[in-house]
N, C-alpha and C positions, 0 to 999 in steps of 0.2 A: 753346313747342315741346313735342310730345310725349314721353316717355317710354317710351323701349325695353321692348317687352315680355321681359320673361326668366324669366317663372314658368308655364312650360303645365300643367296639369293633364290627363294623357289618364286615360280612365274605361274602368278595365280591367273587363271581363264579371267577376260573379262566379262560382265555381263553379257553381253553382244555373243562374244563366242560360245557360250554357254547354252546362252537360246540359239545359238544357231547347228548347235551339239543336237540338243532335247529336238529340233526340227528335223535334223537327221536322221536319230529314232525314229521321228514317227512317220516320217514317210517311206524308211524302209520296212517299217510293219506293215503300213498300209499295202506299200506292193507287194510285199510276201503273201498279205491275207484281203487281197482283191476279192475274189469271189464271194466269202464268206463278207466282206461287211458291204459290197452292193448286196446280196440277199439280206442281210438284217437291215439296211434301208428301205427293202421293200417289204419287208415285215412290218416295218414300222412306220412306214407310209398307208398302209394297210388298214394296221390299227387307227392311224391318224385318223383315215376316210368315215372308218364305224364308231368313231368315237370314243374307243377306248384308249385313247389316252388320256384325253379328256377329264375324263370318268377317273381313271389311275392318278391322274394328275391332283383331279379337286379329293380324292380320298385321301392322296399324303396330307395335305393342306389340311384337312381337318380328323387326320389320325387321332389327336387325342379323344375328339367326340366319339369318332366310330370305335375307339378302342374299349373307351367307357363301353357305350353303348350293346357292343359283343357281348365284353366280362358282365354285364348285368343279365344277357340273356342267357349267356351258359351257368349262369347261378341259380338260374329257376331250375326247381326239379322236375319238369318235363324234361327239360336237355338234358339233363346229367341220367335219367332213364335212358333220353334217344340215344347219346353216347355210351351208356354201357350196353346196352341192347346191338347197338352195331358192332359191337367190339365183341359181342357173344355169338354174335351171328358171323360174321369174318371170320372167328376163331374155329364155330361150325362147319362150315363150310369148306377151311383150309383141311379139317378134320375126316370129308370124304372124298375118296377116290376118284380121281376125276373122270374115269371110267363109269363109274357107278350112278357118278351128278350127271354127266352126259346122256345116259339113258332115260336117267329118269327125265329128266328138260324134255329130252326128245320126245317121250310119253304121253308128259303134259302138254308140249306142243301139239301135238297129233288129235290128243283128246278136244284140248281147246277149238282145231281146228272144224273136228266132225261138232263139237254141240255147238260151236258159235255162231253158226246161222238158223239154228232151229230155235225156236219159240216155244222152251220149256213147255207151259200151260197146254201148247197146242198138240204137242207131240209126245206126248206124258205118256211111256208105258204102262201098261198093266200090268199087274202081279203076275201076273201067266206068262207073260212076256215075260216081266224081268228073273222069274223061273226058269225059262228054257232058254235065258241067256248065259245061265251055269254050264251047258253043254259046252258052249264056245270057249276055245281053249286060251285065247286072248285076256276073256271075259276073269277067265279062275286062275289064271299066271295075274293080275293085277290084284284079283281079292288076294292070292295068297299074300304078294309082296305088302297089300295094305292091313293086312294081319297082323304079317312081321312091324311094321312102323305100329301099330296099335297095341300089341308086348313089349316093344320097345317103352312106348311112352309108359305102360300101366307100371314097370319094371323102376321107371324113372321117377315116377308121382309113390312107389310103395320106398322108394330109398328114400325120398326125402323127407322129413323131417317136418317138415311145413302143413296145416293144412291146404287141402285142394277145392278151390270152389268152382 
C-alpha cells in the first residue's frame, strides 16, 4: 500500500523573479499602449512648457490652505446666490427648445450686430421714425415675440407670492 503524501514543497517566486514578472507587465502594456502614452507624454510635456504643472504640482502641496480657503468663500452668501442662480439658469435653459434658443441667439446676434457700430446718442430715432418702423414686418414679429416674454414674466411676478420691486 501506498504511503500518504504529507510533505508538499510549493516553490515560492523569488524576489528577483518576481520583479522581473511585474517588469514583464509593464513592458507588455507599454507596447500594447505605445501610441496612447507617447501622446500623454506630450501632453505633459506641454503642460510642463506653460507651467501648469507646476502650478498643479504647488496646489497639491498646499491643498489644505486652498481647500480652507475655497470652503470659506463658497460660505459667503454671494456664492451660494451665484451658485443657486446658475443652477436656475442651466435648469432654464435645458427647459427651452433648442430650436427656439437658436433663433432667438441668432436675433440677438444680428440685432447686436446692426446697433453695435452706431453711436446710440448720434443716431437716436424719432418718434415718427420709430412709428413708421411698426409697418416693417421684422420690426412687429419682434414687438409681438417681446409681448409674449412680457405676459410671460407679468404671469410669473402675479403667481408668485413675493413682493416685486
Amino acid at each position: 500500500m501506498a504511503r500518504p503524501i504529507t510533505n508538499i514543497k510549493k516553490s515560492a517566486p523569488s524576489e528577483a523573479e518576481q520583479q522581473a514578472e511585474a517588469i514583464g507587465v509593464i513592458l507588455k502594456s507599454l507596447t500594447e499602449n505605445r501610441e496612447a502614452i507617447v501622446e500623454t507624454v506630450e501632453i505633459l510635456s506641454h503642460l510642463h512648457e506653460i507651467g501648469v504643472l507646476a502650478a498643479v504640482k504647488a496646489l497639491l502641496i498646499q491643498r489644505n490652505e486652498v481647500g480652507r480657503l475655497a470652503i470659506q468663500q463658497l460660505n459667503q452668501p454671494s456664492m451660494q446666490h451665484l451658485i443657486k442662480n446658475a443652477m436656475t439658469a442651466v435648469q432654464t435653459i435645458g427647459s427651452i427648445q433648442p430650436d427656439q434658443l437658436q433663433r432667438l441667439l441668432n436675433g440677438l446676434t444680428g440685432a447686436l450686430g446692426q446697433t453695435g457700430n452706431q453711436n446710440a446718442a448720434a443716431n437716436a430715432p424719432t418718434l415718427w421714425e420709430l412709428a413708421r418702423s411698426m409697418k416693417d414686418p421684422e420690426v412687429r414679429t419682434s414687438l409681438y415675440a417681446m409681448i409674449g416674454i412680457l405676459k410671460g414674466m407679468g404671469k410669473s411676478f402675479q403667481n408668485d407670492s413675493r413682493p416685486v420691486h
